[in-house]
C-alpha positions as CSV (number, residue, x, y, z in Angstrom):
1,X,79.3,129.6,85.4
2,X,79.6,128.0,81.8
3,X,83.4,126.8,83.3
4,X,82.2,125.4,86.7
5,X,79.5,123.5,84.8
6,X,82.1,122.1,82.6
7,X,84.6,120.6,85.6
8,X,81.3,119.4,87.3
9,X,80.4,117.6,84.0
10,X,84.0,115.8,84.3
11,X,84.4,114.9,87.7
12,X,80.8,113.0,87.1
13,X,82.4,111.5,83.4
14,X,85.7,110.0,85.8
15,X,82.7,108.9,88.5
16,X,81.2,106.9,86.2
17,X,85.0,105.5,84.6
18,X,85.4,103.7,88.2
19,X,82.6,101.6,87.3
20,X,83.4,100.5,83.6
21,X,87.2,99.9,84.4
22,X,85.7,97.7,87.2
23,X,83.5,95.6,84.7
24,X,86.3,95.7,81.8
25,X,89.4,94.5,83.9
26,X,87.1,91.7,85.2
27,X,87.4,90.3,81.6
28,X,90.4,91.7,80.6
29,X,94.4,91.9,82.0
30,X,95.0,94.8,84.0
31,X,98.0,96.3,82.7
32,X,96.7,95.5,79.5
33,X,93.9,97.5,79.5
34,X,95.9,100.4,81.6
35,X,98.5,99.9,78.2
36,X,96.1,100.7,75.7
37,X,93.8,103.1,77.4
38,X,96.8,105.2,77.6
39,X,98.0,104.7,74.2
40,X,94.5,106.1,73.0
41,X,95.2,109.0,75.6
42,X,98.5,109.3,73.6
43,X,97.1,109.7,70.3
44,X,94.2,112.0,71.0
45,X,97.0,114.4,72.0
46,X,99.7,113.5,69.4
47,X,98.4,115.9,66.7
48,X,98.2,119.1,68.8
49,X,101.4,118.3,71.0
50,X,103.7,116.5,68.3
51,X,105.1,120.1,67.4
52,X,105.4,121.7,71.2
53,X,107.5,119.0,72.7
54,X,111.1,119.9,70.8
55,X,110.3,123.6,73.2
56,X,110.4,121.1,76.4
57,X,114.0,120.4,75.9
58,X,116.0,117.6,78.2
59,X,114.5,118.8,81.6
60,X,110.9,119.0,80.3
61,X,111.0,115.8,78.4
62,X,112.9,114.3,81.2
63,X,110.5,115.4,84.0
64,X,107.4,114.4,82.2
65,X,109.0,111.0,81.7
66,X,109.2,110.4,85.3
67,X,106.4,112.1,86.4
68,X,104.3,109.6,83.7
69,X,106.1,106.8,85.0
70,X,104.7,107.4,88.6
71,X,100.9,108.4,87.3
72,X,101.7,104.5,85.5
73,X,102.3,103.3,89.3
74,X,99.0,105.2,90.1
75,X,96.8,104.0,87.8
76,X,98.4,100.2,88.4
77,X,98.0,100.6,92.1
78,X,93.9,102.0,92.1
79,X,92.9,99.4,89.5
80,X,94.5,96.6,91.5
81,X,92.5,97.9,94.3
82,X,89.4,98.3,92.2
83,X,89.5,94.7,91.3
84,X,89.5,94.2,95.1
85,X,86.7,96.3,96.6
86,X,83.7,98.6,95.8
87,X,83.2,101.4,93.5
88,X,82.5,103.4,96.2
89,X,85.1,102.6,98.2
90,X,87.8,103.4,95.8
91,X,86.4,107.0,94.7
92,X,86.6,108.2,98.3
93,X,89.7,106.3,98.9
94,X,91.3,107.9,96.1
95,X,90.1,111.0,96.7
96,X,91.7,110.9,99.7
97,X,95.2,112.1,97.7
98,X,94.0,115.4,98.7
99,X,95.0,115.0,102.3
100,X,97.7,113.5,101.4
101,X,99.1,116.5,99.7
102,X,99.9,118.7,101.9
103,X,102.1,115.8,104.0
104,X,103.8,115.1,100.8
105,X,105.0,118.5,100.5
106,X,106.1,118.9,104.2
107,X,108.1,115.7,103.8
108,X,109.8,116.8,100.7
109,X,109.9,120.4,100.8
110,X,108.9,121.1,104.2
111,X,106.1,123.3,103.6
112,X,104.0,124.4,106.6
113,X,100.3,123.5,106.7
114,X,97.7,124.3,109.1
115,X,95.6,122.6,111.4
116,X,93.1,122.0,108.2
117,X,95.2,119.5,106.8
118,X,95.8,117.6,110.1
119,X,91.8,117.8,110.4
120,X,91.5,116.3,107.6
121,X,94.2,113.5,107.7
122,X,92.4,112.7,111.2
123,X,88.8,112.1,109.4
124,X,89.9,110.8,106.4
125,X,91.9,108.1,108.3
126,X,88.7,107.2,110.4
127,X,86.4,107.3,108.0
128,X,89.3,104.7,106.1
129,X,88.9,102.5,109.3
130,X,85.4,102.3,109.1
131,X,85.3,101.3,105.3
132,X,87.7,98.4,106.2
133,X,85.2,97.2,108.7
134,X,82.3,96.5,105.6
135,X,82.0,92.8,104.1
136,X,81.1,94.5,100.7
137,X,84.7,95.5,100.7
138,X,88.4,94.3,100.7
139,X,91.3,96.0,103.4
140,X,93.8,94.6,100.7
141,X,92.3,96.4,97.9
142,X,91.6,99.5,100.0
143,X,95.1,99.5,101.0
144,X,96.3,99.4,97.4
145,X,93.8,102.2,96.2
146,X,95.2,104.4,99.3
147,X,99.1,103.4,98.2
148,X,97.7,105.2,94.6
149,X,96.7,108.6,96.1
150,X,99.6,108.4,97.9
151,X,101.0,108.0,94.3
152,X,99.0,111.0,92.9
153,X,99.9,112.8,95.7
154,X,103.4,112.6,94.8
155,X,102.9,113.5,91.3
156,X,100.7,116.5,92.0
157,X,103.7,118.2,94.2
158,X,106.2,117.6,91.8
159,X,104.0,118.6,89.0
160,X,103.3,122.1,90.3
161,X,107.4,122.6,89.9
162,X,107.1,121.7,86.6
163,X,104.3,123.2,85.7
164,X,105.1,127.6,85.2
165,X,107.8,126.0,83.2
166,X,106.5,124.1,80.3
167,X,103.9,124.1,77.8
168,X,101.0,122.3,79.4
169,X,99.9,120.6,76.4
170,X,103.1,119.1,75.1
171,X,104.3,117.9,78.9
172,X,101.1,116.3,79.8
173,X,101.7,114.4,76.2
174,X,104.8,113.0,77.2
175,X,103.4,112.5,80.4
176,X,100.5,110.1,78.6
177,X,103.0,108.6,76.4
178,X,105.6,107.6,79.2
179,X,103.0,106.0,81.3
180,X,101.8,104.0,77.9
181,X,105.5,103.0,77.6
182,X,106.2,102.0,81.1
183,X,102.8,100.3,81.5
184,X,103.3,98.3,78.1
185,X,106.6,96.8,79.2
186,X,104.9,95.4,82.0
187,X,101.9,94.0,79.9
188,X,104.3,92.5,77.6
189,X,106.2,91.0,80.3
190,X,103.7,89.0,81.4
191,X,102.1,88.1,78.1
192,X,98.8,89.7,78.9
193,X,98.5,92.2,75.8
194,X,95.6,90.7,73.5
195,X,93.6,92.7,70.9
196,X,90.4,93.7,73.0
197,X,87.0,92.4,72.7
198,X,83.5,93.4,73.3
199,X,82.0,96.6,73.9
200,X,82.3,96.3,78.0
201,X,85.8,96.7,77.2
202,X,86.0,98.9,74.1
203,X,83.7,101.0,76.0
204,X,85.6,101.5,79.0
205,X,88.9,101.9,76.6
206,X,87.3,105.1,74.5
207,X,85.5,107.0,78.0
208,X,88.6,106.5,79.5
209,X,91.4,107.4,77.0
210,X,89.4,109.8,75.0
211,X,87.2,111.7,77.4
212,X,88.4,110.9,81.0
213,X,92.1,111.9,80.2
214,X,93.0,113.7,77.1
215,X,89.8,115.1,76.7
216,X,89.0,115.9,80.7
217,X,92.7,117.5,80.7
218,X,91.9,120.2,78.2
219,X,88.4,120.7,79.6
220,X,90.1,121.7,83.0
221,X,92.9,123.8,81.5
222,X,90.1,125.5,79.5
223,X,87.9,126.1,82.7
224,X,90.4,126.5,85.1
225,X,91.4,129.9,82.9
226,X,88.3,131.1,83.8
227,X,87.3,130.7,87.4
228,X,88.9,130.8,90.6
229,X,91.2,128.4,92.4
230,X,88.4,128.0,95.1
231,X,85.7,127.1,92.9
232,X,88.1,124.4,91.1
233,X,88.7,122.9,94.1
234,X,84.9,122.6,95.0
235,X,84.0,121.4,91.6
236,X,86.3,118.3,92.0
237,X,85.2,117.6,95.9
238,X,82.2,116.0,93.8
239,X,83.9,113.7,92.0
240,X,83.9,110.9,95.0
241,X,80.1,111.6,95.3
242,X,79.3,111.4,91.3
243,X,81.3,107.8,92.0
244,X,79.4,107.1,95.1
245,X,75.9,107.7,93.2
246,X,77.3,105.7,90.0
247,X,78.1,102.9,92.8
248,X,74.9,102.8,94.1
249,X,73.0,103.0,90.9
250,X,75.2,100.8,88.4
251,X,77.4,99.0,90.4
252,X,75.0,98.5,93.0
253,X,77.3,98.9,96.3
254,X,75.7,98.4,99.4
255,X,77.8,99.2,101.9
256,X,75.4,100.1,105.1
257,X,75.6,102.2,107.4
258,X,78.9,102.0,108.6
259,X,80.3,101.8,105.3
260,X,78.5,105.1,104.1
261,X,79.6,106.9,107.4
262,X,83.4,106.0,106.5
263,X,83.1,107.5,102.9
264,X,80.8,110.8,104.7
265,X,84.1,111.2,106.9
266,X,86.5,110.6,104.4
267,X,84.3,113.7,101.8
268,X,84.6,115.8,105.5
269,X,88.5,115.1,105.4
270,X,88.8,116.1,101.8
271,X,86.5,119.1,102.5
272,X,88.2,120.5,105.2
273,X,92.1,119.7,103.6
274,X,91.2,121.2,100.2
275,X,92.3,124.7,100.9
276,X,95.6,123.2,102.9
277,X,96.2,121.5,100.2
278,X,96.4,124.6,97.4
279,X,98.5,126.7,99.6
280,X,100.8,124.1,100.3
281,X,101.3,123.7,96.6
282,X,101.3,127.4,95.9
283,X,104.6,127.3,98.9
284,X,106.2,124.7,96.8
285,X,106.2,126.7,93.4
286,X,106.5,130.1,94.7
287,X,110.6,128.7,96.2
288,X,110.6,128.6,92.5
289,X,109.2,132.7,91.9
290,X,106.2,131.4,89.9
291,X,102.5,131.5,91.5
292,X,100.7,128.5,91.1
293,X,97.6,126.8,92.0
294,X,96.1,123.4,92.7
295,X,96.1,121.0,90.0
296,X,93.7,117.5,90.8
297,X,95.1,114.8,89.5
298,X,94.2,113.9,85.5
299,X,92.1,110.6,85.5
């Protein structure tokens, strides 16, 4: 119980980050702010990983390198569209990388997957049509926060064959650091890194280096030790509810009726593609002889 509390208590932390990276990149530069969060990531980790990553050798610090670069794209691609529309909007949106999953892996690895996962892709994709029928929202921003979970979907397959083979702890540090690296090039390039300022900013910095990633990561490796596969999975369906309610209440999205049946259809799509979505990674790493199981996306 005490570990499906905990993944509860983080899904509802990165439901309320939607709403403070909203506020802070209105005042700061994107990639700016994506730069240093994931510098302070970086060093929360730096101290316990520092010594584990020599044991990742070429392949492992190689992987996690790329694999950081694309959760880089991710985060560029969902803030963009964050700028763009609702709160709301983008948690159900992005939560949406959970349908996506299983496709990913039939593309790349042609894994079967069940009439679940094509269930899901068909609600999720209505209930995306009706969100980009609401004034509150943007299609162009909706369209770049789906282009993320397509993004995270990516990196979640390809993570699960790294995975069985590296030290958790000293990948997903490379994995931070990369994406620092990759997202500070482009900050620097277009002369937007600045020393931040104010506590809207500061604020969203620390919640979302500190507690929503390096922080939330070992929460959910410590938990995930101890409870089922299933119950993870159910524990982050909330997550695009704690952002809906952190919408409504701080952000204050109104998105009527139409806009509220899109993200209900979208939950239904995640819902019902959950399960698809763990066996079709457990396919992809067992071609390797390892057993794995579903790994959300680190915020």
């Amino acid at each position: 119980m005490r570990a499906l509390l905990a993944l509860i208590v983080v899904t509802a932390v990165w439901g309320v980050t939607f709403v403070q990276v909203k506020d802070a990149v209105a005042i700061y530069p994107l990639f700016a702010f994506l730069a240093v969060r994931f510098a302070i990531a970086s060093a929360t980790l730096v101290l316990p990983a520092a010594k584990r990553v020599r044991g990742l050798g070429r392949s492992g610090v190689a992987g996690g390198a790329f694999l950081g670069l694309l959760l880089g794209a991710g985060y560029a691609l969902q803030t963009a569209g964050l700028e763009r529309t609702t709160v709301s909007s983008t948690g159900f949106i992005t939560g949406m990388y959970v349908v996506l999953t299983p496709l990913i892996a039939l593309v790349l690895y042609r894994s079967r997957i069940g009439l679940g996962a094509w269930g899901g892709v068909v609600l999720a994709t209505a209930g995306l049509a009706m969100l980009s029928g609401i004034h509150a929202g943007s299609v162009t921003g909706d369209l770049l926060v789906l282009a993320a979970a397509a993004v995270y979907s990516l990196q979640i397959v390809l993570m699960e064959r790294y995975a069985p083979r590296f030290d958790a702890l000293a990948f997903t540090f490379v994995e931070l650091a990369s994406a620092f690296l990759g997202l500070l090039v482009v900050a620097l390039a277009l002369g937007d890194l600045g020393v931040p300022r104010g506590w809207t900013v500061w604020g969203a910095l620390l919640v979302t280096g500190v507690f929503a990633s390096a922080l939330g990561y070992l929460v959910q490796t410590w938990a995930q030790r101890r409870t089922s596969a299933t119950r993870t999975a159910l524990a982050f369906t909330m997550e695009p509810v704690w952002t809906a309610f952190f919408g409504y209440t701080l952000a204050g999205d109104r998105l009527g009726a139409l806009g509220w049946g899109g993200c209900a259809a979208i939950m239904a799509g995640i819902v019902l593609a959950e399960p698809a979505a763990g066996a079709a990674l457990v396919s992809v790493v067992s071609r390797r002889g390892s057993r794995g199981r579903f790994r959300p996306r680190r915020r």
